[in-house]
C-alpha positions, 0 to 999 in steps of 0.5 A: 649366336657366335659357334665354334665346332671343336673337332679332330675329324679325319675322314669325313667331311660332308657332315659338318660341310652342309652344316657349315651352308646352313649356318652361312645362310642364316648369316650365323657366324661359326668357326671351326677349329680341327685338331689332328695329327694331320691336316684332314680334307675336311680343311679344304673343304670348309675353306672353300666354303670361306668360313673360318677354320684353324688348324692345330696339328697334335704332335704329342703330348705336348701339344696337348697343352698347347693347343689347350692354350690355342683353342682357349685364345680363339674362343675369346677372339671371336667371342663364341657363345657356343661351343660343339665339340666332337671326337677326342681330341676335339672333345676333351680340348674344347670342352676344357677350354669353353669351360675356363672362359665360364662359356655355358653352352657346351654340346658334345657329339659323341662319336666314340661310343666305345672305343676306350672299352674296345681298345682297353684304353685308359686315356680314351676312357678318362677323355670320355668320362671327363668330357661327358661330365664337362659338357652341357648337352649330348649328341647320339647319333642314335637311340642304342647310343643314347641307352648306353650313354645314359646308362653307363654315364649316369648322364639325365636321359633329358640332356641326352638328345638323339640326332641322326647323321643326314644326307643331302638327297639330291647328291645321291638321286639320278647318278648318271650312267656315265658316272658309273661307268667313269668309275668302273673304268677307273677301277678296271672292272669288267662288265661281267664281275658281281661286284661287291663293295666295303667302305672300311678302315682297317681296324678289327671291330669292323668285321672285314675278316668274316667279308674276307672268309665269306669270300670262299664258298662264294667264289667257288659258286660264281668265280666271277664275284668280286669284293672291292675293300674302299678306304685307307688301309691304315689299321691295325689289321691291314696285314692281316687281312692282306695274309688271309687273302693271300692265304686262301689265293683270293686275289682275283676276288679281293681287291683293296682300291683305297679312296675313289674320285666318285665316292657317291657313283660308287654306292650305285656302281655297286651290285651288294654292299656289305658293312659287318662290325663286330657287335652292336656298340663299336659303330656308333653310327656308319654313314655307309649305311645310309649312303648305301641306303639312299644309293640303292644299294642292296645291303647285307648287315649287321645290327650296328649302329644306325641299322638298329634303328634303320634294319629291316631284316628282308625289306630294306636289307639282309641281316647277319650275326655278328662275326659270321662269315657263313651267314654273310656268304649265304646272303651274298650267293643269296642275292647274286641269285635273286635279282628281284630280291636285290631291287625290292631290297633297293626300293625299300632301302631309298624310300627309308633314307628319304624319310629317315635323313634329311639334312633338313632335318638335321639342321633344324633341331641342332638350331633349336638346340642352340637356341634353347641353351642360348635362351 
């Protein structure tokens, strides 16, 4: 069994990290080829682990062809008699180049439910339409996922497999208190503050709007509260959202703190975490939320992604609608009011991410999903 994993990831590592441990423990040889405008973090990290990985940087349009070429050389190199592509370049680039090297075992792991539909995209619309029909078997990440796909893409409901992101548990038990503490101390939060967190990009589906206009009534009520924004600001709502802050003189309140040394203390840190997208669709998973969950982290939601399989609207969270910031602002002052609601809320969450998870799990079934395409 020889892999490559054909991807364009940006930010997030962590799940093809602990799969690339996995693999390199049952002596699998895979090599990971990462095509994006620039060089990820997810480049580090895999060679720190010493496994094979390339990376072939998308300038334009041009470079499509090029590393069309690219990819199709590294398959044939080293023999790869697997090939799992995710995110569009990824997908479109290695789904094409494993077809013409008559390489049969293709996964995709679709990342991108709709995004082509979101942004009115033609080309995205086309990657996913072409991709999909090239690929042998599909990756959702959960089971909303696996109805549209099927639905929308005619695709056999057979070749469609739901396999959720995972977690290495361990990573996100016990934190200490000084970890905690570091981090506070890194961002200069005062003991006192109710300190609210959002792990987003910038971009308008994610909802950070309504968290912003939540903000209003809550502070009125506990000037103390504090929303802190995590993540890059590259997005197309950045400087609207930093208007609206400005707008309503929240900026004691709302804080964006970019990327922290201590991504998982953070979730802990944390007295609610808030994750909002727009509709059910556009977050076809959020690994925030399991992060949360595992953390013990109380959470106010909406049904997105995993959290309609995950949810469970005041046992393991606090459910909103979709684009409304009262809700979001009820639940807030909600639990800042109901310690206890906040811990059982905890307890639950954890208890939830432990059984639903685990990278055990996870690795298993995209072996034996290896095997059987192999067999």
């Amino acid at each position: 069994m020889r892999i490559a994993f054909v991807t364009s990831h940006i930010n997030r590592s962590n799940q093809w990290n602990w799969f690339s441990e996995n693999l390199k423990q049952r002596n699998i040889f895979h090599l990971h080829i990462i095509i994006n405008h620039y060089e990820p973090l997810m480049l580090a990290d895999i060679r720190e682990l010493g496994i094979p990985v390339v990376f072939l940087k998308h300038k334009n349009i041009f470079s499509f062809v090029y590393n069309y070429f690219r990819v199709l050389f590294l398959l044939r190199k080293y023999k790869i008699d697997i090939v799992h592509t995710e995110l569009p370049y990824g997908n479109l680039i290695g789904q094409l180049a494993a077809s013409t090297c008559f390489i049969r075992n293709r996964v995709l792991t679709c990342e991108s439910l709709t995004w082509g539909i979101d942004y009115n995209n033609r080309k995205q619309k086309i990657n996913d339409w072409l991709s999909l029909r090239l690929t042998k078997k599909v990756i959702a990440l959960t089971a909303l996922s696996k109805k549209f796909l099927v639905d929308r893409y005619n695709l056999k409901k057979e070749d469609v497999l739901i396999i959720h992101h995972a977690l290495k548990a361990n990573d996100y038990l016990d934190i200490s208190p000084a970890r905690v503490e570091a981090l506070r101390s890194e961002l200069q939060i005062p003991a006192d503050r109710f300190v609210i967190g959002l792990v987003s990009r910038f971009v308008y589906w994610k909802g950070i709007e309504y968290a912003v206009k939540a903000m209003i009534p809550v502070v009125q009520m506990y000037p103390e509260a504090l929303l802190l924004i995590f993540g890059d600001k590259e997005g197309e709502s950045f400087a609207e959202i930093s208007s609206l802050i400005a707008k309503h003189s929240l900026q004691d309140h709302i804080k964006h703190v970019g990327y922290v040394a201590d991504n998982v203390a953070l979730y802990t840190m944390l007295d609610v975490q808030i994750h909002v997208p727009v509709d059910a669709y556009v977050e076809t998973f959020g690994i925030v939320i399991i992060e949360g969950m595992i953390s013990g982290c109380p959470q106010i939601l909406t049904l997105t992604g995993i959290s309609n399989d995950s949810a469970r609207d005041g046992e393991n969270c606090i459910l909103v609608d979709h684009c409304s910031a009262n809700q979001i602002s009820e639940a807030i002052i909600l639990l800042r009011e109901n310690p206890a609601l906040r811990k059982k809320l905890s307890v639950e969450a954890k208890a939830d991410a432990i059984r639903m998870f685990q990278y055990d799990t996870k690795a298993e079934r995209h072996i034996t999903l290896y095997k059987e395409l192999l067999d």
